[in-house]
PyMOL Python script that loads the backbone (N, CA, C, O; Angstrom):
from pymol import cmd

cmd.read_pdbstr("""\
ATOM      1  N   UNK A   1    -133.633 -33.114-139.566  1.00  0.00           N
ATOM      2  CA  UNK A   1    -134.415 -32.047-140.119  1.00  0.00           C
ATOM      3  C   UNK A   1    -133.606 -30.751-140.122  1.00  0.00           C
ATOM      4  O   UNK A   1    -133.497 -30.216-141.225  1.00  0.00           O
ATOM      5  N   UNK A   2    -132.997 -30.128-139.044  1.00  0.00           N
ATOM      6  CA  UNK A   2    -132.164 -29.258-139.062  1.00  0.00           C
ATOM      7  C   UNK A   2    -131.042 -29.235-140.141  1.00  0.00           C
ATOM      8  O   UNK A   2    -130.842 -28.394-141.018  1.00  0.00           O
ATOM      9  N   UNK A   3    -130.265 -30.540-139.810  1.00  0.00           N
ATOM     10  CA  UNK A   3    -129.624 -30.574-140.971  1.00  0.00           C
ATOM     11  C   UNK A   3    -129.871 -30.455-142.574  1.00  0.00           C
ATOM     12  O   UNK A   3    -128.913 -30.437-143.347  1.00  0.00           O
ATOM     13  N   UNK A   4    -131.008 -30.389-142.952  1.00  0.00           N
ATOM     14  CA  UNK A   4    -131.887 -30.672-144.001  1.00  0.00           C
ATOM     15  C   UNK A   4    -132.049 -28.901-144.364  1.00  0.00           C
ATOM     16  O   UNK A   4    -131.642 -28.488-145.451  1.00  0.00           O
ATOM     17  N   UNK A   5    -132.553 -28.131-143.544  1.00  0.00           N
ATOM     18  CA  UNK A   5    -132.873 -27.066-143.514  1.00  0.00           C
ATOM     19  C   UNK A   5    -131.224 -25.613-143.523  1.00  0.00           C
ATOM     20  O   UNK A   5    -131.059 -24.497-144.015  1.00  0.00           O
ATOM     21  N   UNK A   6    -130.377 -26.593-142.651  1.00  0.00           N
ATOM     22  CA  UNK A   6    -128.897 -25.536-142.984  1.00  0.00           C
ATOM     23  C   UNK A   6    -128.092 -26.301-144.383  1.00  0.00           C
ATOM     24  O   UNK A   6    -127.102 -25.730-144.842  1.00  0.00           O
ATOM     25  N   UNK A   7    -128.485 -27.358-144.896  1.00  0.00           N
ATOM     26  CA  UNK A   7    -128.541 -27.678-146.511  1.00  0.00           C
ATOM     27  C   UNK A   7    -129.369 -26.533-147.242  1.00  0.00           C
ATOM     28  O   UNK A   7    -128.813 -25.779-148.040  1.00  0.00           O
ATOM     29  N   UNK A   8    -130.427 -26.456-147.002  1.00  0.00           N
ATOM     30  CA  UNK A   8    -131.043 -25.615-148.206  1.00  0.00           C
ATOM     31  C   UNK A   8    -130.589 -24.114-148.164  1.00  0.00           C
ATOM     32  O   UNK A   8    -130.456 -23.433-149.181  1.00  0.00           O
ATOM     33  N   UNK A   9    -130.298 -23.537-146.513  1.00  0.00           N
ATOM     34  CA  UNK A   9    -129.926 -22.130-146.097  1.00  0.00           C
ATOM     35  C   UNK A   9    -128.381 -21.869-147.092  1.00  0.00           C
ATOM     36  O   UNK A   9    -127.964 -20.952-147.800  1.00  0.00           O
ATOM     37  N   UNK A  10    -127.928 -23.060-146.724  1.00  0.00           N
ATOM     38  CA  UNK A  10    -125.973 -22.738-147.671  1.00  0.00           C
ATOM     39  C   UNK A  10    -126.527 -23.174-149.043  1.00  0.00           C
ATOM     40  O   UNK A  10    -125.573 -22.722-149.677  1.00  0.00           O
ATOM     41  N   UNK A  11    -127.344 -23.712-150.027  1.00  0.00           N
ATOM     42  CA  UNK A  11    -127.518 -23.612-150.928  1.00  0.00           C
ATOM     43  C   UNK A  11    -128.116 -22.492-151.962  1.00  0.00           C
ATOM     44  O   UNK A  11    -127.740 -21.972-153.013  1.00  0.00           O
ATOM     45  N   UNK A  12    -129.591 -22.376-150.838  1.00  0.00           N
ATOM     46  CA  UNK A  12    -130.148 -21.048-151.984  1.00  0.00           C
ATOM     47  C   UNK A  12    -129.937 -19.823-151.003  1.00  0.00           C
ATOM     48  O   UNK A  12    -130.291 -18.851-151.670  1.00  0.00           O
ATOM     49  N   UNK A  13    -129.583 -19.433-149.898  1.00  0.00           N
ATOM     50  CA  UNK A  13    -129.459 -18.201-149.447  1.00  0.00           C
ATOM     51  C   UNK A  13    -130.549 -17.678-148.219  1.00  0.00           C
ATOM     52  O   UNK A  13    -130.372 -16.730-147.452  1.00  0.00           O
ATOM     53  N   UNK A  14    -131.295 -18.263-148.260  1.00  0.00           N
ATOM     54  CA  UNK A  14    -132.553 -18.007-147.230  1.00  0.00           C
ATOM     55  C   UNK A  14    -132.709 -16.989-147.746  1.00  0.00           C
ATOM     56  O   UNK A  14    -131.903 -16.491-148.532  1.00  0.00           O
ATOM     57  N   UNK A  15    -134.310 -16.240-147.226  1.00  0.00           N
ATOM     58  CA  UNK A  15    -134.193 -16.883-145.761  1.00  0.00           C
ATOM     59  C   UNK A  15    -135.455 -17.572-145.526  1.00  0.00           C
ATOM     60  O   UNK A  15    -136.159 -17.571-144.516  1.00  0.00           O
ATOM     61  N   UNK A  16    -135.585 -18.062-146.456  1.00  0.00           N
ATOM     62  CA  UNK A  16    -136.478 -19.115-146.434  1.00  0.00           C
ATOM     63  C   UNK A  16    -135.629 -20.408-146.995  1.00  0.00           C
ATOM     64  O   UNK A  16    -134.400 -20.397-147.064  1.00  0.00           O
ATOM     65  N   UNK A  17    -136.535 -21.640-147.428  1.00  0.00           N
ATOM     66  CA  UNK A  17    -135.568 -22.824-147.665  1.00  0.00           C
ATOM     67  C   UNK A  17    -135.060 -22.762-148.817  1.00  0.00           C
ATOM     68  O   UNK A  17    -133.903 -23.126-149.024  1.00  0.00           O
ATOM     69  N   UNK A  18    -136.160 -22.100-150.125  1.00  0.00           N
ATOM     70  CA  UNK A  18    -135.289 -22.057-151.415  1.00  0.00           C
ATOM     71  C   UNK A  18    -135.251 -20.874-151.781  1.00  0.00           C
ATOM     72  O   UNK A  18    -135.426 -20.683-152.984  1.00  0.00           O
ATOM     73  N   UNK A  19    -135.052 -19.884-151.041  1.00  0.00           N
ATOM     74  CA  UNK A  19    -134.627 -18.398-150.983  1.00  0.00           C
ATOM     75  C   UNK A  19    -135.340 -17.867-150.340  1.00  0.00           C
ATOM     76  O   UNK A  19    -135.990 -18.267-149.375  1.00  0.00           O
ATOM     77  N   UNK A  20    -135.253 -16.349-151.097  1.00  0.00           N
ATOM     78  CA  UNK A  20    -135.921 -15.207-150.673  1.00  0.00           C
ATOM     79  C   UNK A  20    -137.656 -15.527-150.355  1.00  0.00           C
ATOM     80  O   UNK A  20    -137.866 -15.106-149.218  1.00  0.00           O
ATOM     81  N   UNK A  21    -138.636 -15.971-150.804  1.00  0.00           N
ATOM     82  CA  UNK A  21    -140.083 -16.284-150.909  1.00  0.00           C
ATOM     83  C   UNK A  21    -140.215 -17.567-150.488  1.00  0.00           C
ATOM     84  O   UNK A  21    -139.794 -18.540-151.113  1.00  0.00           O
ATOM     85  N   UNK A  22    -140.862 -17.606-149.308  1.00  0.00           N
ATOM     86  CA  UNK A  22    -141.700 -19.153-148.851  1.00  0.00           C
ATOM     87  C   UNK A  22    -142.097 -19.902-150.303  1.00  0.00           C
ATOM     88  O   UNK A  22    -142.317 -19.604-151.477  1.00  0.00           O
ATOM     89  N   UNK A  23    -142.060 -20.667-149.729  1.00  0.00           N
ATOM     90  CA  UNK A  23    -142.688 -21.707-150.895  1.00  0.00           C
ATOM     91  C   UNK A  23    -143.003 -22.997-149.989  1.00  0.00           C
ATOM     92  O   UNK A  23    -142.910 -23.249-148.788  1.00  0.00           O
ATOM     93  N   UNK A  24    -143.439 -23.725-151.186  1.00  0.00           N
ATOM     94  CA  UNK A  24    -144.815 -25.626-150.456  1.00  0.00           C
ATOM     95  C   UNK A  24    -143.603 -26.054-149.365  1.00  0.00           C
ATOM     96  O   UNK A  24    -143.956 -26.096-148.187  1.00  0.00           O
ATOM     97  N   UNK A  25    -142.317 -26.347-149.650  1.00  0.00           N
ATOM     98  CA  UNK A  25    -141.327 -26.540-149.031  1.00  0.00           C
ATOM     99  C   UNK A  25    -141.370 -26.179-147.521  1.00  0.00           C
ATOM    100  O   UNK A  25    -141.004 -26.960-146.643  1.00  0.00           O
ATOM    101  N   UNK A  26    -141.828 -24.983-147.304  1.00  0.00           N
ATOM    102  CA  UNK A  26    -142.015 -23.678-146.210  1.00  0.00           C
ATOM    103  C   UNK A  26    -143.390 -24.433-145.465  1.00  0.00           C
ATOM    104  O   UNK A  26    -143.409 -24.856-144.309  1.00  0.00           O
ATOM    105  N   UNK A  27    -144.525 -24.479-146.454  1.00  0.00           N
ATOM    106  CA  UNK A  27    -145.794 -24.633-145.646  1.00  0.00           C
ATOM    107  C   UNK A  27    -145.138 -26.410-145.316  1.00  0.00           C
ATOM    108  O   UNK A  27    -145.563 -26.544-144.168  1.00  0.00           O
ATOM    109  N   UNK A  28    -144.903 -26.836-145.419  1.00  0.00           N
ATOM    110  CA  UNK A  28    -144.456 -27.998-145.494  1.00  0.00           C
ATOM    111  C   UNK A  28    -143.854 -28.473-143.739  1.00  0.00           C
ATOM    112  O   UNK A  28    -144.356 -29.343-143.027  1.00  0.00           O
ATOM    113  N   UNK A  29    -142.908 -27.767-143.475  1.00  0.00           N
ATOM    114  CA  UNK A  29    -142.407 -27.475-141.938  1.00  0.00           C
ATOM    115  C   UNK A  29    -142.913 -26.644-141.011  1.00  0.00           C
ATOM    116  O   UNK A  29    -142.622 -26.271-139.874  1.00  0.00           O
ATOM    117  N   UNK A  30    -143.832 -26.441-141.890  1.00  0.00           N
ATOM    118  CA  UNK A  30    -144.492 -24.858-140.496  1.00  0.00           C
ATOM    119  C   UNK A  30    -145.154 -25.488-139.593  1.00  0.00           C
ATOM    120  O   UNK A  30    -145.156 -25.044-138.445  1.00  0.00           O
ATOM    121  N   UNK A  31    -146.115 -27.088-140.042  1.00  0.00           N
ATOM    122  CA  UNK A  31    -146.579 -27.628-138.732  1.00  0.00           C
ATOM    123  C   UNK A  31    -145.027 -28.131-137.379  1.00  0.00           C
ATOM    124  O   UNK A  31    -145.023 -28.203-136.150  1.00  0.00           O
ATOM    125  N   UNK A  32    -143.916 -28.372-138.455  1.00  0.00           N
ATOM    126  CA  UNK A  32    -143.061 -28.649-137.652  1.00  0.00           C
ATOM    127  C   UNK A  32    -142.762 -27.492-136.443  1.00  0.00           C
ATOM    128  O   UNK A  32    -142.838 -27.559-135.216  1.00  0.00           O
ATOM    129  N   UNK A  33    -142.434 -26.535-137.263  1.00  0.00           N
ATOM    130  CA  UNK A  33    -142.094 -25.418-136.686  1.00  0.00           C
ATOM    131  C   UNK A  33    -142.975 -25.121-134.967  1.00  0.00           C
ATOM    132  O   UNK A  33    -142.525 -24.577-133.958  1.00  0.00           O
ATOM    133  N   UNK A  34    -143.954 -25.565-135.152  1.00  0.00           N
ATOM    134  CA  UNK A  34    -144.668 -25.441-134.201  1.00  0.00           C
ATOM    135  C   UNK A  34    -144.609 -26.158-133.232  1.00  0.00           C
ATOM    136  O   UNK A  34    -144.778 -25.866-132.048  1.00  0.00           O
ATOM    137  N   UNK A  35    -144.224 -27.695-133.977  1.00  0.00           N
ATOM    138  CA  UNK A  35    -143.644 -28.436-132.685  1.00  0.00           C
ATOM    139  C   UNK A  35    -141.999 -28.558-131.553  1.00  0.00           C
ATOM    140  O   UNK A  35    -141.543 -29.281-130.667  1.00  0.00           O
ATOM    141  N   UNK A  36    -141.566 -27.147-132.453  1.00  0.00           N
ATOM    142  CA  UNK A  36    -140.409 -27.460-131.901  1.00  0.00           C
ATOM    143  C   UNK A  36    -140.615 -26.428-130.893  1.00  0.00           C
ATOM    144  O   UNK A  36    -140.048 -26.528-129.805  1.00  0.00           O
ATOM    145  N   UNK A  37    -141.630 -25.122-131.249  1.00  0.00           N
ATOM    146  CA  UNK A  37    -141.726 -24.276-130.242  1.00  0.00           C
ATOM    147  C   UNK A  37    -142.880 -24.680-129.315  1.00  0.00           C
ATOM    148  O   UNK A  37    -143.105 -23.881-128.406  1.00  0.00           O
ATOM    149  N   UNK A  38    -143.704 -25.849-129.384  1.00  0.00           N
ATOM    150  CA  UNK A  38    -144.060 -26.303-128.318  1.00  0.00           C
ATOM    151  C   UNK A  38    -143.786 -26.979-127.123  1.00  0.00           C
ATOM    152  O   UNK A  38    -144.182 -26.909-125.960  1.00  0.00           O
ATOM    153  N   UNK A  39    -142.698 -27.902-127.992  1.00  0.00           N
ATOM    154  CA  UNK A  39    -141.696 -28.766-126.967  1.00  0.00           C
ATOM    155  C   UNK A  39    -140.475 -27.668-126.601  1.00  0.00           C
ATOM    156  O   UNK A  39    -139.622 -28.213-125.900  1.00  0.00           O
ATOM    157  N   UNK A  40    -140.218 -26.463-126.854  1.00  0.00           N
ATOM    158  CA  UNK A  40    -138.990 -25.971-126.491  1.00  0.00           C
ATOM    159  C   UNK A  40    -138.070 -26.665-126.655  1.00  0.00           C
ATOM    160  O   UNK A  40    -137.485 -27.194-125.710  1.00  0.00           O
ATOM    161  N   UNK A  41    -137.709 -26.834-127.966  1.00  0.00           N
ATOM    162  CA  UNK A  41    -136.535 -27.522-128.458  1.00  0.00           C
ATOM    163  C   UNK A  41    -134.926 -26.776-128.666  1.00  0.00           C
ATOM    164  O   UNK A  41    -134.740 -25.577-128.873  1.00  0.00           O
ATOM    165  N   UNK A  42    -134.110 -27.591-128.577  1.00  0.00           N
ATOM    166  CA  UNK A  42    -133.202 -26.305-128.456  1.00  0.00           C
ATOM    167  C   UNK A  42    -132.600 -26.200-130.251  1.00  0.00           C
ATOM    168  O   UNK A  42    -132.264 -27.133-130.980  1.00  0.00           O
ATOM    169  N   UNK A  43    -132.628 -25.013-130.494  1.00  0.00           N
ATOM    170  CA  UNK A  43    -132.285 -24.795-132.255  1.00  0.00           C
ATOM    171  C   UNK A  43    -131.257 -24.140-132.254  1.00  0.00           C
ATOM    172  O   UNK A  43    -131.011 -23.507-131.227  1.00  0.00           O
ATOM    173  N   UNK A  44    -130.383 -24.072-133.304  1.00  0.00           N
ATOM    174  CA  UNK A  44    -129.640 -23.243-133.111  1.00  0.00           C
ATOM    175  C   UNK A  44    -129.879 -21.999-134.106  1.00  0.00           C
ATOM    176  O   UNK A  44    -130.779 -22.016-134.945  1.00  0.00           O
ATOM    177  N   UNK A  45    -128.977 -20.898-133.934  1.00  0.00           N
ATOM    178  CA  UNK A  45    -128.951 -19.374-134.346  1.00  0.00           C
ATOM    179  C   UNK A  45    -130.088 -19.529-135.425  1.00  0.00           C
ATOM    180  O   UNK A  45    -131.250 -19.193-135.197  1.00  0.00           O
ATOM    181  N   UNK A  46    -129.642 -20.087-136.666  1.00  0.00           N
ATOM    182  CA  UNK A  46    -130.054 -20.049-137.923  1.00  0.00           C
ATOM    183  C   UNK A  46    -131.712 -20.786-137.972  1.00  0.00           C
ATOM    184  O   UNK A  46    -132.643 -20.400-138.679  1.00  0.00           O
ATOM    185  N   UNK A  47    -131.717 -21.724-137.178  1.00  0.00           N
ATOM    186  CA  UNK A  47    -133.014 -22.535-137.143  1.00  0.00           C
ATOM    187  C   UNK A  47    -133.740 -22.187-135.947  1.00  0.00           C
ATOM    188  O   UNK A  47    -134.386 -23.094-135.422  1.00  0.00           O
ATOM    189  N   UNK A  48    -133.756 -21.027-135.410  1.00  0.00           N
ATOM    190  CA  UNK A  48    -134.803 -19.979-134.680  1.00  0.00           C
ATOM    191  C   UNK A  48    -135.040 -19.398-135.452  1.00  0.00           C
ATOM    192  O   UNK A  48    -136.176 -19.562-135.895  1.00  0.00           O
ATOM    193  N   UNK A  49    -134.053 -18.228-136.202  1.00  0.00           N
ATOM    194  CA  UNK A  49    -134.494 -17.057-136.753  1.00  0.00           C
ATOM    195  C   UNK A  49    -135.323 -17.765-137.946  1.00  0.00           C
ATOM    196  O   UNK A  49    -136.086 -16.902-138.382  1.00  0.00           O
ATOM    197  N   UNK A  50    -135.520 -19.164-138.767  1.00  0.00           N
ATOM    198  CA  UNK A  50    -136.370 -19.817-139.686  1.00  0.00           C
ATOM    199  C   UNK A  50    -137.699 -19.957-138.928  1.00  0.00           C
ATOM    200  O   UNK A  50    -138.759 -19.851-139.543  1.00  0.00           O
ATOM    201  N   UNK A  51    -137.661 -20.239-137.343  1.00  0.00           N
ATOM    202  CA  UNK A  51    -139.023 -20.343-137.185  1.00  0.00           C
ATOM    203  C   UNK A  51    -139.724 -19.658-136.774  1.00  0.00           C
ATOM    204  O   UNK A  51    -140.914 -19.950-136.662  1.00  0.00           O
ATOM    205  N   UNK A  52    -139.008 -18.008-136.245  1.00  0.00           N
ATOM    206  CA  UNK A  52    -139.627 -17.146-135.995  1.00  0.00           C
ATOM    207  C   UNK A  52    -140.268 -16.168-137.738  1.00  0.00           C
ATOM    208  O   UNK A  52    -141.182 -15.347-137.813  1.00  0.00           O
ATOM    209  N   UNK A  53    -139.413 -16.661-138.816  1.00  0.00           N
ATOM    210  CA  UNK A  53    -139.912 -16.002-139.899  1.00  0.00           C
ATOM    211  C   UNK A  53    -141.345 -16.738-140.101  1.00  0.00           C
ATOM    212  O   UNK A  53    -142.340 -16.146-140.519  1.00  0.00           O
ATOM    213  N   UNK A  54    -141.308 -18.245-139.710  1.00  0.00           N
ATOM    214  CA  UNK A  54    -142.475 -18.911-140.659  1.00  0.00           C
ATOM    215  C   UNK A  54    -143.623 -18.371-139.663  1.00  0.00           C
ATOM    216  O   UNK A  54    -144.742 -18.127-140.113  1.00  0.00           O
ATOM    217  N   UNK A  55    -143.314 -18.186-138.280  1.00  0.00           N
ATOM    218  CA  UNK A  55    -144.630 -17.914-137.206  1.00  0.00           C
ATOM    219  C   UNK A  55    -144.692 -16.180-137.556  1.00  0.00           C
ATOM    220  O   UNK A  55    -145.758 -15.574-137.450  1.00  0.00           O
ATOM    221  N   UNK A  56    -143.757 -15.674-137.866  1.00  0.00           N
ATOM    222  CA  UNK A  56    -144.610 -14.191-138.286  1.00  0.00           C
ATOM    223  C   UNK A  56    -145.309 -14.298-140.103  1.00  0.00           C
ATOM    224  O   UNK A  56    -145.882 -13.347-140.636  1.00  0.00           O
ATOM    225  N   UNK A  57    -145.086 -15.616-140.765  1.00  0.00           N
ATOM    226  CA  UNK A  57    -145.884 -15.354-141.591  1.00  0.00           C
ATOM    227  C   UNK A  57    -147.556 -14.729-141.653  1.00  0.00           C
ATOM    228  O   UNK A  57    -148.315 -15.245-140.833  1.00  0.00           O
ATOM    229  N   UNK A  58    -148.155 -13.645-142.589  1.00  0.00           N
ATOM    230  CA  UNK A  58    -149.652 -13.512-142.276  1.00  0.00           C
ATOM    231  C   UNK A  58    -150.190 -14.843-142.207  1.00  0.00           C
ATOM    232  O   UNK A  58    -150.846 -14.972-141.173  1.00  0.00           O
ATOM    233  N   UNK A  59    -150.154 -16.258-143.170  1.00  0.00           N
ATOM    234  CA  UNK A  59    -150.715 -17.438-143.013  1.00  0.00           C
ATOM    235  C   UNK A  59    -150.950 -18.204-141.866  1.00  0.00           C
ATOM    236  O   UNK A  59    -151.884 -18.958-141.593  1.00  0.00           O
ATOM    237  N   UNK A  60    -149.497 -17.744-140.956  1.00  0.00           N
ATOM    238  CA  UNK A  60    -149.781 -18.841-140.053  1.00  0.00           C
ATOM    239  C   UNK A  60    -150.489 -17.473-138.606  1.00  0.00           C
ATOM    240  O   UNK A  60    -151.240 -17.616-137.641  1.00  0.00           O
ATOM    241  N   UNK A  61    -150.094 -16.838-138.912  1.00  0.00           N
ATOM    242  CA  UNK A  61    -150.957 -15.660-137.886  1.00  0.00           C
ATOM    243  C   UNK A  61    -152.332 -16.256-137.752  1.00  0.00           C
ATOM    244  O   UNK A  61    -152.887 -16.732-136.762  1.00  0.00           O
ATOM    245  N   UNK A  62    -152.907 -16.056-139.490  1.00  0.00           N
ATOM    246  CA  UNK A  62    -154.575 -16.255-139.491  1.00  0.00           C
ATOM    247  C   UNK A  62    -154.551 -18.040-138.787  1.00  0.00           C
ATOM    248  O   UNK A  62    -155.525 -18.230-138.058  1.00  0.00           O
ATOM    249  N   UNK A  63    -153.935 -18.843-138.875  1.00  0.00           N
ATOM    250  CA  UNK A  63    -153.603 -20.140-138.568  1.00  0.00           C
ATOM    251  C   UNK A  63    -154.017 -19.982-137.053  1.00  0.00           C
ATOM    252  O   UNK A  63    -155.075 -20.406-136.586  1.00  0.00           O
ATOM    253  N   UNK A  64    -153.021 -19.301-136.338  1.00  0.00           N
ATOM    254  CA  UNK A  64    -152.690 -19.413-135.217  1.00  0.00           C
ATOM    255  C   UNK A  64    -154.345 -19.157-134.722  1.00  0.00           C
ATOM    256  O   UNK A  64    -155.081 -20.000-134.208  1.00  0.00           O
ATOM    257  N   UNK A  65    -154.573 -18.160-134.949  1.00  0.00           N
ATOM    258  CA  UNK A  65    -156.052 -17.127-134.478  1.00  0.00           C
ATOM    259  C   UNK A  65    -157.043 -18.166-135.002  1.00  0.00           C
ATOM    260  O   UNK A  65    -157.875 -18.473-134.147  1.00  0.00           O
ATOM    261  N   UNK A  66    -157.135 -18.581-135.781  1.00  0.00           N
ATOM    262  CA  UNK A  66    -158.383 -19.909-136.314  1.00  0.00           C
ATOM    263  C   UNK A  66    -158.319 -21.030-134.935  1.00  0.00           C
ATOM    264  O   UNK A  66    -159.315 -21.373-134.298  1.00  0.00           O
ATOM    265  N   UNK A  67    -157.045 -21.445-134.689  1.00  0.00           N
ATOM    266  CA  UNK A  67    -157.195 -22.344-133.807  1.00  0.00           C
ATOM    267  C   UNK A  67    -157.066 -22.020-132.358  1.00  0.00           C
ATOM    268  O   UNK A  67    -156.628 -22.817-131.528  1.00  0.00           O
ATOM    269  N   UNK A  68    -157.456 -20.850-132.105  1.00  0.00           N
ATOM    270  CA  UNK A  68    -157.369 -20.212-130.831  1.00  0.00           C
ATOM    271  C   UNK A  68    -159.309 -20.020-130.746  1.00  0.00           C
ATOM    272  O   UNK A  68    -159.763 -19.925-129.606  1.00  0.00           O
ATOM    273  N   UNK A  69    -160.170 -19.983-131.752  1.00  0.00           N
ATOM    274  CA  UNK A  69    -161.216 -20.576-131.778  1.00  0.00           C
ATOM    275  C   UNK A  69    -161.498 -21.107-132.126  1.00  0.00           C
ATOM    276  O   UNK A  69    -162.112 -20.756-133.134  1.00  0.00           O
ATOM    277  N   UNK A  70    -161.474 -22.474-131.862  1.00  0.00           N
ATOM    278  CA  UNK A  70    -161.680 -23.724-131.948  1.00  0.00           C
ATOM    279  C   UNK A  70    -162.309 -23.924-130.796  1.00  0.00           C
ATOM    280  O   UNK A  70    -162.165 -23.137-129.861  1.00  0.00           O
ATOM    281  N   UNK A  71    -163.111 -25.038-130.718  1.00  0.00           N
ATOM    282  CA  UNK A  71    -163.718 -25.629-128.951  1.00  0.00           C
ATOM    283  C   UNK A  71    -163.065 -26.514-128.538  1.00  0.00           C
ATOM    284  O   UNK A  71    -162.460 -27.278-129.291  1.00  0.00           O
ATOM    285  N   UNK A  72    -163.045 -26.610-127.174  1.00  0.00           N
ATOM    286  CA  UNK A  72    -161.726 -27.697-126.705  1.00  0.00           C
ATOM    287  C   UNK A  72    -162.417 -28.572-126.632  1.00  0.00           C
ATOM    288  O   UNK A  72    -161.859 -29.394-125.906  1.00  0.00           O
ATOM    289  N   UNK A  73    -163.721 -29.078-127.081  1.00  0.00           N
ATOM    290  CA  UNK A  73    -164.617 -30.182-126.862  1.00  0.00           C
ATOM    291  C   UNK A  73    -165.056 -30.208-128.168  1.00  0.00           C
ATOM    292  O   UNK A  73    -165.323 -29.136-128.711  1.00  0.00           O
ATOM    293  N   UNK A  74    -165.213 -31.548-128.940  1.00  0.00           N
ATOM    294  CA  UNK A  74    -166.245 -31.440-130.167  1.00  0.00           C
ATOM    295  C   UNK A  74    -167.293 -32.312-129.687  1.00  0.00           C
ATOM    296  O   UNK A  74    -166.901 -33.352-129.157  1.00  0.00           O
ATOM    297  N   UNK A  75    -168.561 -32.114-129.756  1.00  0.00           N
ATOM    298  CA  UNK A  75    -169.582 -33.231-129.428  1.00  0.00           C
ATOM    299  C   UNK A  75    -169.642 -34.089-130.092  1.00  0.00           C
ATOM    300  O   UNK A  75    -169.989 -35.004-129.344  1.00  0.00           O
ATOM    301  N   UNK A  76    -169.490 -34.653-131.507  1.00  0.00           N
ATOM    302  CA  UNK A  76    -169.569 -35.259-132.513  1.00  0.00           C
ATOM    303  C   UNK A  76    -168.419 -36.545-132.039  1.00  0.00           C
ATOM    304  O   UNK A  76    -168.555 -37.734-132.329  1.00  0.00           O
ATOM    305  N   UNK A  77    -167.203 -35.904-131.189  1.00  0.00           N
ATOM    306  CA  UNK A  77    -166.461 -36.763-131.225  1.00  0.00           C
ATOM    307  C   UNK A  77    -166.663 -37.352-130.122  1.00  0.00           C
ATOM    308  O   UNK A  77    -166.467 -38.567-130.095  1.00  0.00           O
ATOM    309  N   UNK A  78    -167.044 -36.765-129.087  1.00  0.00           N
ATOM    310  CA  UNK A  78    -167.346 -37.372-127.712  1.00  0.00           C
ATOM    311  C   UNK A  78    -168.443 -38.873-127.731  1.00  0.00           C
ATOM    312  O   UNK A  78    -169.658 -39.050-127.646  1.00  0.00           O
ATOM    313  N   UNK A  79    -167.456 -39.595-127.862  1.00  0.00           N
ATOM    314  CA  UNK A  79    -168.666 -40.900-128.076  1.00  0.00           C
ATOM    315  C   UNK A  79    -167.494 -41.970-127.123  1.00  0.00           C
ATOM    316  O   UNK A  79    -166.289 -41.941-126.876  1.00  0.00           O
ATOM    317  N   UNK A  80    -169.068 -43.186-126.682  1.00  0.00           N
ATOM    318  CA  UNK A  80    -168.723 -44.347-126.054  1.00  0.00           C
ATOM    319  C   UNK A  80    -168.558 -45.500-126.782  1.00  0.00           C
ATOM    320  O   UNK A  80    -169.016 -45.860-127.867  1.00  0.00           O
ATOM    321  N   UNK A  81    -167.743 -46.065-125.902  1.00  0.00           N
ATOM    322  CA  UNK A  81    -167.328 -47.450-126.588  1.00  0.00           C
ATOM    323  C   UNK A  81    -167.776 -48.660-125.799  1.00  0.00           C
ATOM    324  O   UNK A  81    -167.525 -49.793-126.209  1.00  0.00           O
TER     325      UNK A  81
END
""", "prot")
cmd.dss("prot")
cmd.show_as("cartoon", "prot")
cmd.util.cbc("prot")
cmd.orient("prot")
């Protein structure tokens, strides 16, 4: 994946994947993005400063804050087997 992502950076310029403006490409890795800063993954230079752009996007802000209320329980799902 990294490798995938310093392909598109030496192709179109960042600082996003196909330039200057996020694009589907962008929403595309942002769930990734999240898993790499959950697991504390180690990235290098270029593939931090990509995931600190996609986590200051406004989208994933409102993202972040939506699932910060959420319930850590759903009743609907709480069922026996």
């Amino acid at each position: 994946m990294l490798a995938i992502w310093k392909e598109c950076f030496g192709a179109y310029g960042g600082p996003f994947l196909f330039g200057k403006q996020p694009c589907v490409a962008d929403a595309m890795y942002a769930p990734v993005v999240t898993r790499f800063l959950t697991y504390d993954v180690a990235l290098d230079k270029a593939s931090q400063a990509y995931c600190k752009r996609i986590t200051e996007l406004p989208a994933m802000k409102e993202w972040f804050a939506a699932a910060k209320q959420e319930p850590d329980e759903i009743d609907e799902l709480d069922a026996e087997f």
